[in-house]
NUBANU-193698 format. One line per 2 residues: number of its first residue (from 1); their letters; for each residue x, y, z of C-alpha. Coordinates in nm, 2 decimals. Layout:
<atoms>
NUM = a = X/Y/Z ~ ... .
</atoms>
This chain:
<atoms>
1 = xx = 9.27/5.76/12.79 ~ 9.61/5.86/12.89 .
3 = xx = 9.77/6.15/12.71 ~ 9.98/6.09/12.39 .
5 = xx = 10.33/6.06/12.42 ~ 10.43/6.00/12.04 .
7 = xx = 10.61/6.33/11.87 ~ 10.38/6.16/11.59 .
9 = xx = 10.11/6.35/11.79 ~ 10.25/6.69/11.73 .
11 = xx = 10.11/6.67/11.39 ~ 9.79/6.45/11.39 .
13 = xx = 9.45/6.48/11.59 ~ 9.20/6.27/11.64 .
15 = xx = 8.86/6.27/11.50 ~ 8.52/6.27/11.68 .
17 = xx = 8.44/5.89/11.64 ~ 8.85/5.81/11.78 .
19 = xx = 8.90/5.54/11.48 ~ 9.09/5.81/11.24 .
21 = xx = 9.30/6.12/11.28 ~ 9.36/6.38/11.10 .
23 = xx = 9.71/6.50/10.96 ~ 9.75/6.92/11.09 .
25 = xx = 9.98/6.92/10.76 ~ 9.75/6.83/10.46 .
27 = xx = 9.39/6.71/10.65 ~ 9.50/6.34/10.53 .
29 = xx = 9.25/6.09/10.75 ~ 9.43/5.75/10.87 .
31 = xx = 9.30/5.46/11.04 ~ 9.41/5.43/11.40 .
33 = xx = 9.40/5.17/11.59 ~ 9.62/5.22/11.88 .
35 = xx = 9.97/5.29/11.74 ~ 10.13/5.54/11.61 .
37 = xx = 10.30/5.38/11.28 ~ 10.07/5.47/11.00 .
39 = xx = 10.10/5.83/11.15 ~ 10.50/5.82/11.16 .
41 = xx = 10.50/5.64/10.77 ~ 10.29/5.90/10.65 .
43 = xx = 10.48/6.18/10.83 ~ 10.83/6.05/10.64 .
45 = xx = 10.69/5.98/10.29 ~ 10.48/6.25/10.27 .
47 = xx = 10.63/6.56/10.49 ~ 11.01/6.44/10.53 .
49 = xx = 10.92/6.51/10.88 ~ 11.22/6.36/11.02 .
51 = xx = 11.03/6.21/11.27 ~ 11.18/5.81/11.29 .
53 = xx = 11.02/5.52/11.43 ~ 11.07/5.55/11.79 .
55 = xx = 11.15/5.19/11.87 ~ 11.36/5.14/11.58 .
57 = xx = 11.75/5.17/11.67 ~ 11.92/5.40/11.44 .
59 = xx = 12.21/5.32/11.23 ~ 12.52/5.61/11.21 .
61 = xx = 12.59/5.62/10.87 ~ 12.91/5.71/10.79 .
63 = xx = 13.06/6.06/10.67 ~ 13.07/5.93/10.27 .
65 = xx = 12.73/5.80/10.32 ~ 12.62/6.07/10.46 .
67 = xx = 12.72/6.32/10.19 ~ 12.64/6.05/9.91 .
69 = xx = 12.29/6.05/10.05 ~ 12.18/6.41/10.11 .
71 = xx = 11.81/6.26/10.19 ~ 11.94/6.12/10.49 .
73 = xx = 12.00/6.44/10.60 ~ 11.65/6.51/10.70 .
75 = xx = 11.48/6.90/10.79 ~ 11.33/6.95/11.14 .
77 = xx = 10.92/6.92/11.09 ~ 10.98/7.33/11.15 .
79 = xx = 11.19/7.37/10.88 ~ 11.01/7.16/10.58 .
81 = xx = 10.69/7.33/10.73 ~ 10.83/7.65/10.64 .
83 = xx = 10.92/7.57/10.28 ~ 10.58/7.41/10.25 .
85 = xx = 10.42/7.77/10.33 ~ 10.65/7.95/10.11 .
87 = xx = 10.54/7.70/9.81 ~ 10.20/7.78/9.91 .
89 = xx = 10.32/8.18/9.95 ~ 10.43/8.16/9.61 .
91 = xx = 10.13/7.98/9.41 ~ 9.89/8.23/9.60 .
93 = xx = 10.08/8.58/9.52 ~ 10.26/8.50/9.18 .
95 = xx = 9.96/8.31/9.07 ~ 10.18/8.01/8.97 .
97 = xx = 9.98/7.66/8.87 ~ 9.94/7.42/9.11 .
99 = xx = 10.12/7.18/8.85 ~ 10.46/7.38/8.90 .
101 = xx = 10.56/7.17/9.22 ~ 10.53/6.84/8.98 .
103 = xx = 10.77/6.98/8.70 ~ 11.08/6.90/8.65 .
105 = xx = 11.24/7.22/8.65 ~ 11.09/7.31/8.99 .
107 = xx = 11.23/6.94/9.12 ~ 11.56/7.03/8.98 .
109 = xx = 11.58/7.35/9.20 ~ 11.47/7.24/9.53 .
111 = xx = 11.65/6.93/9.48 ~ 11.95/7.18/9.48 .
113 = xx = 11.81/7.43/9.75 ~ 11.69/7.14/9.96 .
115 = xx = 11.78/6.80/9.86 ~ 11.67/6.70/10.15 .
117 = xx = 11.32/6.84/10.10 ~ 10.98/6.60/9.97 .
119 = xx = 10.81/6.83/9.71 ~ 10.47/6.85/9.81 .
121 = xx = 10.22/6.69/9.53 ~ 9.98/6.95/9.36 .
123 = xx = 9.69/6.80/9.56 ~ 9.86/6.88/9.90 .
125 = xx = 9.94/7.24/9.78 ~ 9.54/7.25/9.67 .
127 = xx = 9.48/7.10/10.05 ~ 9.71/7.36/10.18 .
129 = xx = 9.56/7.62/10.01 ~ 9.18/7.55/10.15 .
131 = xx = 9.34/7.56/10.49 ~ 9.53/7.89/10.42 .
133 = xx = 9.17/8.04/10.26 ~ 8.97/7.90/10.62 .
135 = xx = 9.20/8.08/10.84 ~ 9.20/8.40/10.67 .
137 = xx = 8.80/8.37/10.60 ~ 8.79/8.32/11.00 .
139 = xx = 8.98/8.64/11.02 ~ 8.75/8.82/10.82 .
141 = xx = 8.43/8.77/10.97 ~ 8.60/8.83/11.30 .
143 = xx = 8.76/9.18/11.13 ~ 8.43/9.27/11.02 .
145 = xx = 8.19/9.18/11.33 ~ 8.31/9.52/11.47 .
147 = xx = 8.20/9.71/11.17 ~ 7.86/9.86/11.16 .
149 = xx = 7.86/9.97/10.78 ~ 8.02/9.85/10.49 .
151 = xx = 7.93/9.96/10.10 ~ 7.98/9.69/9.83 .
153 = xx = 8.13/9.68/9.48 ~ 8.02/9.43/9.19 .
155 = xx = 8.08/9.32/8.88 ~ 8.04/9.01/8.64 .
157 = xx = 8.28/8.86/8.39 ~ 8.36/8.53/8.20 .
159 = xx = 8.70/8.34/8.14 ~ 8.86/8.25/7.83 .
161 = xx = 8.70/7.92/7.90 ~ 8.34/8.05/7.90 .
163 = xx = 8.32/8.06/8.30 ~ 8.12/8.34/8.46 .
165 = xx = 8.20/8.48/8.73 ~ 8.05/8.74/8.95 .
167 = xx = 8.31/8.94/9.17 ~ 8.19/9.13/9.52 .
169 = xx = 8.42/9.41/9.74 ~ 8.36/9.55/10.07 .
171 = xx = 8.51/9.90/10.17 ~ 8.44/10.01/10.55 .
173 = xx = 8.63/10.26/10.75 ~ 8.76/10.16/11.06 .
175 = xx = 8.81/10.29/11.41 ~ 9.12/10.43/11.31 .
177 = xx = 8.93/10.61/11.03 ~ 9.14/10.42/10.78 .
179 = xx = 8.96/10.33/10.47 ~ 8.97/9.95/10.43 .
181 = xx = 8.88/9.70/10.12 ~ 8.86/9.38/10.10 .
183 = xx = 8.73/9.07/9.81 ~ 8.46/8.91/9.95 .
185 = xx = 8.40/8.61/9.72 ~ 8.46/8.58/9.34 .
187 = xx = 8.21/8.31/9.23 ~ 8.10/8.09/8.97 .
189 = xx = 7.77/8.22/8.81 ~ 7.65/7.92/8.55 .
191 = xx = 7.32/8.13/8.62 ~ 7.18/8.35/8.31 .
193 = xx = 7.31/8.72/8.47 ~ 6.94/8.81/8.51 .
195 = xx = 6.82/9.07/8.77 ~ 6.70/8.87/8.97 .
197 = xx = 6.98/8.58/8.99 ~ 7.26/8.87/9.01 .
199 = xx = 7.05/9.00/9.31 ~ 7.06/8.64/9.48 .
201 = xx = 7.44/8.60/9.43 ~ 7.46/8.97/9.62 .
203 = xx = 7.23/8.85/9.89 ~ 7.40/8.51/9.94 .
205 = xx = 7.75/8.68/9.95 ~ 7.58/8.95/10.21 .
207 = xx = 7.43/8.62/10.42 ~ 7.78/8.44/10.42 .
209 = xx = 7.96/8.72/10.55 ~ 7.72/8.80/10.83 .
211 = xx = 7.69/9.18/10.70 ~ 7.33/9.13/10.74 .
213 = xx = 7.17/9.49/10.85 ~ 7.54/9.67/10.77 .
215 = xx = 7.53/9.72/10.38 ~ 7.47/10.09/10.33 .
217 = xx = 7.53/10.07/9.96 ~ 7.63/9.86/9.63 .
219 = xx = 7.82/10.05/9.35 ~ 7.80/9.85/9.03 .
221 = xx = 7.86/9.96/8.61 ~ 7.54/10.12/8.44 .
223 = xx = 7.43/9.73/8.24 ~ 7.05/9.70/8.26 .
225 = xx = 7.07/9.37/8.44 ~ 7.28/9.53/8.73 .
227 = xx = 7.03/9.81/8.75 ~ 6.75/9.53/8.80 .
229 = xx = 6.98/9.33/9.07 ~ 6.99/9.68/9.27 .
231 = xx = 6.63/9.74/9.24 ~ 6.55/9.39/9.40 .
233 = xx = 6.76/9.49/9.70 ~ 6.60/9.73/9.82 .
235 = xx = 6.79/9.74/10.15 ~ 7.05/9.88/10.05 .
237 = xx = 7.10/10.20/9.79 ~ 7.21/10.12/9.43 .
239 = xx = 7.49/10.34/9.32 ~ 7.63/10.35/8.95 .
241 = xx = 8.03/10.34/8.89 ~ 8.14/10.76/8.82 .
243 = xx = 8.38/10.57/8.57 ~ 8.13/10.36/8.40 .
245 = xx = 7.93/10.71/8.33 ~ 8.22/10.92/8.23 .
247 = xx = 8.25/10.63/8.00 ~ 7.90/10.65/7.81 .
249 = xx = 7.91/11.07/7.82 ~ 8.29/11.05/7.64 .
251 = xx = 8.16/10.78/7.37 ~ 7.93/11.00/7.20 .
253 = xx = 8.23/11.28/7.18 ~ 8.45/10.97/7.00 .
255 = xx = 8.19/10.91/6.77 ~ 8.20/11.27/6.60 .
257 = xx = 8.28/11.17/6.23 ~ 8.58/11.37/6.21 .
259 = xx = 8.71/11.24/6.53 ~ 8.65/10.91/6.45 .
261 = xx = 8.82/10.95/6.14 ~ 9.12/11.11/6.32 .
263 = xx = 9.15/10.83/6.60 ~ 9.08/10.56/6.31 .
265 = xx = 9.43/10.70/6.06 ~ 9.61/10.75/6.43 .
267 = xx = 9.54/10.34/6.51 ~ 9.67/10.31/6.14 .
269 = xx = 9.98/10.51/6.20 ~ 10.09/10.30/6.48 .
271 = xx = 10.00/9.94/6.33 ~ 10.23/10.04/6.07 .
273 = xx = 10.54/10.08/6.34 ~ 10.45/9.81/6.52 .
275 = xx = 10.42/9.58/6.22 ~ 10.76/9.63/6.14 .
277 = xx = 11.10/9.61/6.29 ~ 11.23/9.78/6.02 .
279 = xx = 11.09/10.13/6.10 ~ 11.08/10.07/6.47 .
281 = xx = 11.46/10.03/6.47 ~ 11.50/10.35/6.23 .
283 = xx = 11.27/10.53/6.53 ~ 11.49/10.42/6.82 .
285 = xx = 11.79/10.53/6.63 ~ 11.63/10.88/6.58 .
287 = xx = 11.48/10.93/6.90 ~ 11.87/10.92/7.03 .
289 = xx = 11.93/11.15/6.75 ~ 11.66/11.39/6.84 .
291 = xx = 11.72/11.35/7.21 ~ 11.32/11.19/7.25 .
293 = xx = 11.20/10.95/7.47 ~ 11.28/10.59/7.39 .
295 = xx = 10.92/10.54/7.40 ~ 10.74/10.30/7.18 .
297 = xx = 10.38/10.43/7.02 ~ 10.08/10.26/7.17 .
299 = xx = 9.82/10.10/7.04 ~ 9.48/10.17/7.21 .
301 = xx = 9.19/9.92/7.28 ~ 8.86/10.08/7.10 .
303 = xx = 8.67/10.01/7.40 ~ 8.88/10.19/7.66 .
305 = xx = 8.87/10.55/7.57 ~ 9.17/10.62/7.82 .
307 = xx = 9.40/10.38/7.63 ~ 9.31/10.64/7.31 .
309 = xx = 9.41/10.93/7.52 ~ 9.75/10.76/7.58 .
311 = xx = 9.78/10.67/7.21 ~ 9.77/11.00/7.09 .
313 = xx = 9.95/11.16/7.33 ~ 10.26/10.96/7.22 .
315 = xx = 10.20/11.01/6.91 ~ 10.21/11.37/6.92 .
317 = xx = 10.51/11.33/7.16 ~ 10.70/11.17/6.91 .
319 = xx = 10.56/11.34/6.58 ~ 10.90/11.48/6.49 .
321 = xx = 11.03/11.12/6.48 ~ 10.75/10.93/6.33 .
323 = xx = 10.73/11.22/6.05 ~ 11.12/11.22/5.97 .
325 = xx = 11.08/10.78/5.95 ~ 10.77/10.83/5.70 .
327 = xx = 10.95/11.10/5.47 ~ 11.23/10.87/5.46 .
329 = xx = 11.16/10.71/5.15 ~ 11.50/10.48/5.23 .
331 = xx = 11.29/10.32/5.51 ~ 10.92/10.42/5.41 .
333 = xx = 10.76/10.32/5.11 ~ 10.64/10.58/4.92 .
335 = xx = 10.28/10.40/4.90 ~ 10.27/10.40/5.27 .
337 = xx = 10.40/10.77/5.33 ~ 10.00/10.85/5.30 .
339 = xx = 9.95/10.69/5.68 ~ 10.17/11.01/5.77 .
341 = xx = 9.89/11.26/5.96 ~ 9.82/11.62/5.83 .
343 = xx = 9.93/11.94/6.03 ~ 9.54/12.01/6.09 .
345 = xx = 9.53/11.62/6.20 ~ 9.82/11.68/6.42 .
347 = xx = 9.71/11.99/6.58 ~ 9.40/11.80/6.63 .
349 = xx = 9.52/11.54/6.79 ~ 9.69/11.75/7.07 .
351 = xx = 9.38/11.93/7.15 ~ 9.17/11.59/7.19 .
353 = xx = 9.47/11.42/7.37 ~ 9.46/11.72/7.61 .
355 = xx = 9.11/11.75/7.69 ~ 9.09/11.37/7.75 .
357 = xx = 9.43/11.39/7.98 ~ 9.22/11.53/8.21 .
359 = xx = 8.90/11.33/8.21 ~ 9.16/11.03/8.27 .
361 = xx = 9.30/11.16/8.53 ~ 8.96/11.24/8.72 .
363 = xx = 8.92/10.87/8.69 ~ 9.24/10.72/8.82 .
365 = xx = 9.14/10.98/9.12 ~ 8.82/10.79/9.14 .
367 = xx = 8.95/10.45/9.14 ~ 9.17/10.44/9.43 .
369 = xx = 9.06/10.28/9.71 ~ 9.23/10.43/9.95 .
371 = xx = 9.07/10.80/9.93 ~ 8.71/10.89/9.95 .
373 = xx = 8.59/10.87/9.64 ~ 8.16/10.91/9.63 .
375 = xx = 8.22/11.25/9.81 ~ 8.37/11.42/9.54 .
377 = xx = 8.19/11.32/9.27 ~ 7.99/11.59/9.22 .
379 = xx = 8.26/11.89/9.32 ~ 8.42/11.72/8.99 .
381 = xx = 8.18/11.70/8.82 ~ 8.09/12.09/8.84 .
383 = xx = 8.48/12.16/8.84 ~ 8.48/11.93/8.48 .
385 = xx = 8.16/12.15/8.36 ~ 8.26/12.50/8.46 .
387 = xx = 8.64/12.50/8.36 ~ 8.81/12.25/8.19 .
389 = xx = 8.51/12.17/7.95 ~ 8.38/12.54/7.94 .
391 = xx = 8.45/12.73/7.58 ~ 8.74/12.86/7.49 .
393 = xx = 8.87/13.16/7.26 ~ 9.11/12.97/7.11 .
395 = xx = 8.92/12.60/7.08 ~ 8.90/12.51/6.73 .
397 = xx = 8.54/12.39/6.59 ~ 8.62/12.05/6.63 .
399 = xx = 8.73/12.04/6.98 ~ 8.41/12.31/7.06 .
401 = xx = 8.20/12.04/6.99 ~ 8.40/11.80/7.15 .
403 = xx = 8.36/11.99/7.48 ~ 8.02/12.05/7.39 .
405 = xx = 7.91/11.72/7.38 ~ 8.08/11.56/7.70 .
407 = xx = 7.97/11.84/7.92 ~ 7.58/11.76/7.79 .
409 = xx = 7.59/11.44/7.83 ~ 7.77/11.52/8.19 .
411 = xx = 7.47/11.76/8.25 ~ 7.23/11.49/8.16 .
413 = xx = 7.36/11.13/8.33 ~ 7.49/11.31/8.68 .
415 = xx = 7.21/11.63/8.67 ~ 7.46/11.79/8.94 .
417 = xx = 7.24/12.08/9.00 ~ 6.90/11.92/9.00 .
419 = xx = 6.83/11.83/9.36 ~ 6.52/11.58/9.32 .
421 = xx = 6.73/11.36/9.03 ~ 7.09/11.35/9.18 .
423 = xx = 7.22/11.05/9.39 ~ 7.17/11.13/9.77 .
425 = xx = 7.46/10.91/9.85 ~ 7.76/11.13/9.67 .
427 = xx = 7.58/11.44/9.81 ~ 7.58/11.34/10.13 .
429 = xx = 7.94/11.26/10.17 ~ 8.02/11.57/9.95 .
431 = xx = 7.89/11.79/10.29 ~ 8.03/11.51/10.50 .
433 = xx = 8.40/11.56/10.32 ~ 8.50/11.91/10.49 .
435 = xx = 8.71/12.00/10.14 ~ 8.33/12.04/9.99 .
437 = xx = 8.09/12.05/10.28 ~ 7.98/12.43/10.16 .
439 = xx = 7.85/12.27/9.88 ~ 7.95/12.55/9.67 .
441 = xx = 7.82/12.36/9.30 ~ 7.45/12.40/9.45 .
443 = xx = 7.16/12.68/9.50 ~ 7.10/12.80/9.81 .
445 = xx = 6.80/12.66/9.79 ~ 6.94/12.30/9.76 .
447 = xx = 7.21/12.36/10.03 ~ 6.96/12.41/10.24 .
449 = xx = 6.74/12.08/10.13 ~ 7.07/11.87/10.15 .
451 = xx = 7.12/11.99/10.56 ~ 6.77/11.94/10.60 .
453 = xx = 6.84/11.51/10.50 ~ 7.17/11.56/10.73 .
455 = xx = 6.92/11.68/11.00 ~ 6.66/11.37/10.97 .
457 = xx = 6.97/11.12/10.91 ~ 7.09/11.27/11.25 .
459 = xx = 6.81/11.21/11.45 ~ 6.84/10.82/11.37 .
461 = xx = 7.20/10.82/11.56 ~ 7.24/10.74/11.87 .
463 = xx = 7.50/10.95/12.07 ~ 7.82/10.73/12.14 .
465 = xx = 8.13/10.79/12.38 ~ 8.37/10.98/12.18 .
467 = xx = 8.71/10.75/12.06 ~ 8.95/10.80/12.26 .
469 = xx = 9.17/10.90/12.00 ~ 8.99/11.18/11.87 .
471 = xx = 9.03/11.52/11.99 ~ 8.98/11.60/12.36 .
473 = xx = 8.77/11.91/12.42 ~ 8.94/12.13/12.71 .
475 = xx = 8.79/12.04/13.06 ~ 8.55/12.33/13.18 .
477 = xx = 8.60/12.53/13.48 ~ 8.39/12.37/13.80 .
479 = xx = 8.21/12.68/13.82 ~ 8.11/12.73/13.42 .
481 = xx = 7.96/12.33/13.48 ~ 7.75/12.47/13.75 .
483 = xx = 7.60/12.71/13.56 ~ 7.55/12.48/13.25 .
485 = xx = 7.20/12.42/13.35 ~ 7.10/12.77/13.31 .
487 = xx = 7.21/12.82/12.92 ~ 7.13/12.59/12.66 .
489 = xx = 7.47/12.49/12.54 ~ 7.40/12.13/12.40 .
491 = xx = 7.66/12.12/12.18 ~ 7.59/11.72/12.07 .
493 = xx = 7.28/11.82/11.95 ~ 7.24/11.77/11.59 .
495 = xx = 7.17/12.12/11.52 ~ 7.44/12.25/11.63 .
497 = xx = 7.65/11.97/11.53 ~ 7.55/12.10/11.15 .
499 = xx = 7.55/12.46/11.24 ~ 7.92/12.44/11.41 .
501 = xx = 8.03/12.18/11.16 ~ 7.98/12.45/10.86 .
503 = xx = 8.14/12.74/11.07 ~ 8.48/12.56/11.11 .
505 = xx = 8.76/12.67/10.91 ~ 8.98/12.41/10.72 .
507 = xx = 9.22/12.36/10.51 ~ 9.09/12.29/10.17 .
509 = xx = 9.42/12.04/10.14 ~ 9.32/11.84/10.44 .
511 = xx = 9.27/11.42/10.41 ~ 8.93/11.43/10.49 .
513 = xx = 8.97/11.10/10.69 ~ 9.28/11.29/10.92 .
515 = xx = 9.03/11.53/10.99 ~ 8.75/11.36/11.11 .
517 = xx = 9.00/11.15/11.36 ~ 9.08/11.46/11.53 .
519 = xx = 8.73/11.58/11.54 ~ 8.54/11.32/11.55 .
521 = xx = 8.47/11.40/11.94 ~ 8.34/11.73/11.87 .
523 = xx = 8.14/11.61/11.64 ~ 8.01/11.27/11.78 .
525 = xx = 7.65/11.19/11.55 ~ 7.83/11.34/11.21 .
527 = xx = 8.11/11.17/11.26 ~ 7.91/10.84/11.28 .
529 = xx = 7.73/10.96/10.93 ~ 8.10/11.02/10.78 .
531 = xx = 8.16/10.68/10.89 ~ 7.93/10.54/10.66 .
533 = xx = 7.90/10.75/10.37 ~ 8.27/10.84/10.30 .
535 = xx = 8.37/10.46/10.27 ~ 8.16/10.44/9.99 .
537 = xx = 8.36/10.41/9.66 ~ 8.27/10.61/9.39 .
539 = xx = 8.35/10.36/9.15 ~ 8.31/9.90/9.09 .
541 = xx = 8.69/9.96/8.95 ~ 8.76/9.75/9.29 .
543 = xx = 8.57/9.44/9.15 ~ 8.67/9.54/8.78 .
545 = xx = 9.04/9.48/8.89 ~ 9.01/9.12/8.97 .
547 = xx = 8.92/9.08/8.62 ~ 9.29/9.10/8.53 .
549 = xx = 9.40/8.94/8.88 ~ 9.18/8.63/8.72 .
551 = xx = 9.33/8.63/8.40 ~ 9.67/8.61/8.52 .
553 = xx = 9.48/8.27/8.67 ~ 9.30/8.13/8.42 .
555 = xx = 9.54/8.09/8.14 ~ 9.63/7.78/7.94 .
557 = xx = 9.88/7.65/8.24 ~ 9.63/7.70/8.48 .
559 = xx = 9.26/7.66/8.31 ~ 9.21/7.31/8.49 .
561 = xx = 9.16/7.52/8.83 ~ 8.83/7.48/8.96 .
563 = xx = 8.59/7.81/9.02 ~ 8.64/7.73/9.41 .
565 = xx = 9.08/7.76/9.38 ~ 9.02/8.06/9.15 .
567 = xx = 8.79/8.23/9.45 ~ 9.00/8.10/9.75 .
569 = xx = 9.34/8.21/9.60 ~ 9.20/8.54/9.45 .
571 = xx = 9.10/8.62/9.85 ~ 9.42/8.54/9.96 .
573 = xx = 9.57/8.73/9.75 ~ 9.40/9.03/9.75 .
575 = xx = 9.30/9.05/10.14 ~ 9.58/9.21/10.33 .
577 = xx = 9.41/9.11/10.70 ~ 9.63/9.17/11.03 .
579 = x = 9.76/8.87/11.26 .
</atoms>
């Protein structure tokens, strides 16, 4: 068959059986039988490839017809190409409908930008978007073939329109010891969320992405069904979310009756600013007079005990505002001045605000994916225990037994210092992390049981050739090499990889990542451990967030998206591979 000479050709390829091709633009499948004119049609009505019939001969139109008709004018196949991707840029990173290249408005526009331009129909952009979600799915497995251990993040949720989903991460350091994430899949789940079936979605996602053999751990919330999934995996360790915890040993503090009743007239308080615009224009007006913040109050969500930090915190921000509105009996009701808070109620809600400030910054620490995370879970945990929720002289009763009953239910859910109940995992990383690798929360005793598992993990990994990036030991003296054989001076031995791991001196400040890319050479079998157990995230916040991502998604514009768009443009979106 000779080769094809058509510029129709650039664009189409045939298909395995010769009597259809394939459009390269939108995967379209013509008949062929010989010629090229199906191909060149289709390339003009549907691409406004400027691409003409080869044989037919060409009128010039003239310089009034030409600007009467701006279609005439067509793009290069390069150029309308490029606006195609950008359509398809847009959709995928704005999380625009599909339907928004068949509106008017959007018509209007190009037809102004472009006119020459043929808007794409929704079912092209869908087309284009498979395509896009292939390539960058090809990427992936390629990008993750030269990984030896990745950790996992799940989680499960359901769209306004009753849709479950289930959500899976991966997070893997790379050669460059740069911590890397990226959405795997975010999937229908019509199944009941059982054990079992949550364990077979895991497992299929695991398969799919060929990390078969390289899943060290999954990190999931504390729900009794995701506790069942990890214990039918049993390949992999199961690792509860730190903020997921936090979570269930702060409720208990929230549901003290006084506090209750404090956060309870606080949500009362703002609802009656927010419901009116009325006093919220009497509170901008005074914030300029008392030189405040133009900050409006917020209103928290019950079941997000951070969003009740913030909340009071403004409140107590703005109290001299709020206070001079409600006394105001020109702008304030005198039935409603009751909302106002007592002193005692105001004092009180600086103190809770303050010791929750810091529990939510801990967790904004622990959900970003670009630190280590699972190392220093513990280290906070013992820093959260022995000084900001320890007693102090001048604590009131209420916030006493505030502090009181976080740091027992901290003592109970993480058992920091009981050796045989806490997660090997986090401990593990926490002597792999040189900030905390003296362990300094522990006993002796346990120090000594945690390098004792360092010792056995070390004996399962093989030595490597060092990076070449990584620090370069200082070439020995011909003569000192000579006489290597007469002193026992392993140094890769794991031993004294331990031993001369603990005597080094570092900077407490140091990114624990930098560190190990200088040292990694000195240290060739820990550094492989560090590998693995520093990339893996002490928190599901990583799935969590594509709860929100999916929301912007699946509203009333967009609900008619199947499950598979939702998943394909949530990957492109999210997944930041390189070229």
């Amino acid at each position: 068959m000779p080769p094809p000479t058509s510029k129709a050709w650039n664009y189409f390829k045939r298909t395995a059986d010769s009597k259809t091709v394939k459009c390269k633009l939108c995967e379209t499948e013509l008949t062929y039988t010989g010629g090229t004119t199906n191909m060149l049609n289709h390339l003009r009505l549907k691409h406004n490839t400027g691409i003409e019939h080869e044989n037919t001969p060409q009128k010039q139109p003239s310089m009034a017809e030409f600007v009467r008709s701006p279609r005439s004018r067509h793009l290069s196949g390069t150029k309308a190409e490029e606006i195609t991707r950008a359509i398809v840029n847009m959709v995928v990173q704005d999380y625009m409908p599909l339907r928004i290249v068949e509106g008017s408005g959007f018509k209007n526009l190009m037809s102004l930008i472009a006119p020459e331009y043929s808007v794409p129909s929704r079912n092209t952009i869908k087309a284009r978007i498979d395509k896009v979600y292939d390539e960058e799915k090809s990427k992936l497995l390629v990008e993750l073939r030269d990984v030896e251990t990745v950790a996992l993040t799940t989680d499960t949720w359901t769209s306004n329109s009753t849709t479950s989903y289930i959500t899976v991460t991966e997070h893997h350091i790379d050669k460059n010891w740069e911590m890397k994430s990226n959405v795997l899949v975010t999937r229908e789940m019509p199944e009941r969320h059982t054990g079992d079936n949550l364990a077979e979605k895991i497992k299929s996602c695991v398969s799919e992405f060929e990390l078969g053999g390289k899943v060290t751990d999954v990190v999931h919330d504390n729900a009794r069904n995701m506790n069942a999934a990890g214990e039918k995996c049993p390949d992999w360790n199961d690792e509860n979310c730190f903020g997921h915890t936090l979570q269930l040993c702060i409720k208990p503090a929230l549901e003290i009756n006084s506090v209750s009743k404090l956060i309870a007239r606080s949500r009362k308080l703002v609802g009656h600013f927010k419901h009116s615009t009325t006093i919220t224009a009497e509170m901008r007006n005074r914030q300029k007079m008392f030189n405040l913040p133009q900050h409006e109050l917020i209103q928290d969500v019950p079941t997000r005990w951070n969003s009740t930090q913030l909340m009071l915190e403004r409140l107590v921000e703005q109290r001299r505002v709020i206070t001079d509105v409600m006394l105001d009996t020109s702008v304030t009701k005198k039935s409603d001045a009751y909302m106002l808070l007592k002193d005692s109620e105001w004092e009180a809600a600086s103190e809770l605000s303050s010791v929750l400030y810091h529990l939510t910054k801990v967790t904004t620490y622990m959900s970003t994916e670009s630190c280590v995370s699972a190392s220093v879970t513990y280290p906070i945990v013992c820093g959260l225990l022995q000084k900001h929720l320890g007693s102090d002289d001048d604590d009131s009763p209420l916030i006493t037994k505030v502090k009181e009953t976080i740091a027992g239910e901290l003592r109970s859910r993480f058992a920091p210092y009981d050796i045989e109940t806490a997660s090997t995992t986090p401990v593990v990383a926490s002597f792999l992390d040189p900030r905390h690798k003296h362990l300094s929360y522990m006993s002796a005793a346990q120090r000594q049981s945690i390098e004792e598992t360092i010792e056995s993990l070390l004996e399962e990994v093989p030595l490597k050739p060092a990076a070449s990036n990584a620090l370069c030991a200082p070439k020995k003296p011909k003569v000192q090499r000579v006489l290597d054989f007469l002193i026992d001076n392993n140094e890769s031995s794991s031993e004294s990889e331990v031993a001369m791991y603990k005597r080094d001196r570092i900077d407490p400040e140091v990114d624990p990542l930098e560190w190990w890319k200088t040292y990694s050479s000195k240290y060739p079998r820990l550094s492989v451990l560090a590998h693995r157990y520093l990339a893996v995230p002490g928190t599901s916040v990583p799935s969590e967030r594509i709860f929100s991502t999916a929301g912007l998604i699946l509203t009333k514009l967009r609900n008619r998206l199947s499950p598979s768009c939702v998943d394909k443009i949530i990957f492109r979106n999210k997944n930041k591979l390189s070229e």
